[in-house]
Each structure stands twice: as C-alpha cells, then as structure tokens.
KETOR-216288 format. One line per 3 residues: number of its first residue (from 1); their letters; for each residue x, y, z of N, C-alpha, C, O. Coordinates in pm, 1 decimal. Layout:
N
NUM	A	X,Y,Z,X,Y,Z,X,Y,Z,X,Y,Z ~ ...;
END
This chain:
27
1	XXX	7665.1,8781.1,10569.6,7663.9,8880.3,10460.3,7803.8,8889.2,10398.1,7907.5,8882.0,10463.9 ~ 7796.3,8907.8,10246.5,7924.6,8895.4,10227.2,7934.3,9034.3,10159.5,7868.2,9094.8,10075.1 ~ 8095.7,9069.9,10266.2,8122.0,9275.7,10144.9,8177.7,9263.3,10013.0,8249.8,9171.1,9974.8;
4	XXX	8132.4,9380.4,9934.2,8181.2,9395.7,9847.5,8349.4,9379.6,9860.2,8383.8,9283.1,9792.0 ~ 8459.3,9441.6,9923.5,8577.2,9387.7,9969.3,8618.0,9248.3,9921.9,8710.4,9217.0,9846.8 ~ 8481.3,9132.9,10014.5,8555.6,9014.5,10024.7,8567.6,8935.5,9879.4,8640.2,8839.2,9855.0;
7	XXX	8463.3,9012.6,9777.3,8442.9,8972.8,9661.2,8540.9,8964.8,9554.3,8529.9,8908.6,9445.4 ~ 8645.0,9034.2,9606.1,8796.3,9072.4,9551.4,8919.0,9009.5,9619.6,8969.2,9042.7,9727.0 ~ 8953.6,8920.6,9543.1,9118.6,8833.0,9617.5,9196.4,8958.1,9634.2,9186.7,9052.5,9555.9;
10	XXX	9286.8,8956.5,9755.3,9365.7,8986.5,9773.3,9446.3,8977.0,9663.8,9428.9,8898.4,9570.7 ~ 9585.5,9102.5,9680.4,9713.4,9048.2,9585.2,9779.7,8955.5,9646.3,9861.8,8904.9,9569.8 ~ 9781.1,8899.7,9775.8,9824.7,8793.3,9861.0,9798.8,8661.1,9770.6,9880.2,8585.9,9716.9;
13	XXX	9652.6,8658.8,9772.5,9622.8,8555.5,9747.9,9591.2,8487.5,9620.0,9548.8,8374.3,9596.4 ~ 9640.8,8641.9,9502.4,9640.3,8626.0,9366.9,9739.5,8564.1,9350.7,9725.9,8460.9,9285.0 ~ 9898.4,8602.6,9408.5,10036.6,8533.5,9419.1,10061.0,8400.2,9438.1,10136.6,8319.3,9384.4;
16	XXX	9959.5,8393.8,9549.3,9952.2,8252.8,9606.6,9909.7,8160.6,9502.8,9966.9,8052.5,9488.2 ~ 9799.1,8202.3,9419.8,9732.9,8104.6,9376.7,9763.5,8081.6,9220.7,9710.1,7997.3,9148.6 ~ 9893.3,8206.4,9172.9,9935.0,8168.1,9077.1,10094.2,8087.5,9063.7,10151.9,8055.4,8959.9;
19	XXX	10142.2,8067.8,9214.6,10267.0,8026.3,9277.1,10224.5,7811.1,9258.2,10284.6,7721.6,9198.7 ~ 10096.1,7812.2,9343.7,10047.5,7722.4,9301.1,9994.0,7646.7,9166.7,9959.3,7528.7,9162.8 ~ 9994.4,7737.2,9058.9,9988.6,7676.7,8948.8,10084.2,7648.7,8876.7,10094.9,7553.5,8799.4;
22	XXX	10179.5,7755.9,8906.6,10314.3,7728.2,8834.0,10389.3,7581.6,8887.4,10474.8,7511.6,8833.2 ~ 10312.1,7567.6,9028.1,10444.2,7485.4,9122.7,10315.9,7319.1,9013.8,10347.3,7209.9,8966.4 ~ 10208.3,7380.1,9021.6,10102.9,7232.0,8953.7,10138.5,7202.9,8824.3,10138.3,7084.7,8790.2;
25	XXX	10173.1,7300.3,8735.1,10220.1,7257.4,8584.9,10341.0,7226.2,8565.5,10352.5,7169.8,8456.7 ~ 10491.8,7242.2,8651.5,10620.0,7234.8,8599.2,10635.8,7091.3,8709.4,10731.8,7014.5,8703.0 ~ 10517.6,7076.0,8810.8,10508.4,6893.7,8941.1,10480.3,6847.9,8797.0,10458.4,6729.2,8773.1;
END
C-alpha cells in the first residue's frame, strides 16, 4: 500500500534531484 506521505518527495530528495541536474547540464 502506498501513503499518501510517500506520494510527496521529500525536501531531501527534491535537493538531491535538482543537485543532479545541475551537476547533468553544466557535465
């Protein structure tokens, strides 16, 4: 079952995954 919670990124993993785009467009 999946919670409503898990349906929402973290701010962890919002950081993360915009750390990774920055690091994918300026590679």
């Amino acid at each position: 079952m999946v919670k409503n919670g898990d349906f929402i990124p973290s701010i962890q993993e919002i950081k993360v995954f915009y750390q990774n785009l920055c690091v994918y467009k300026l590679g």
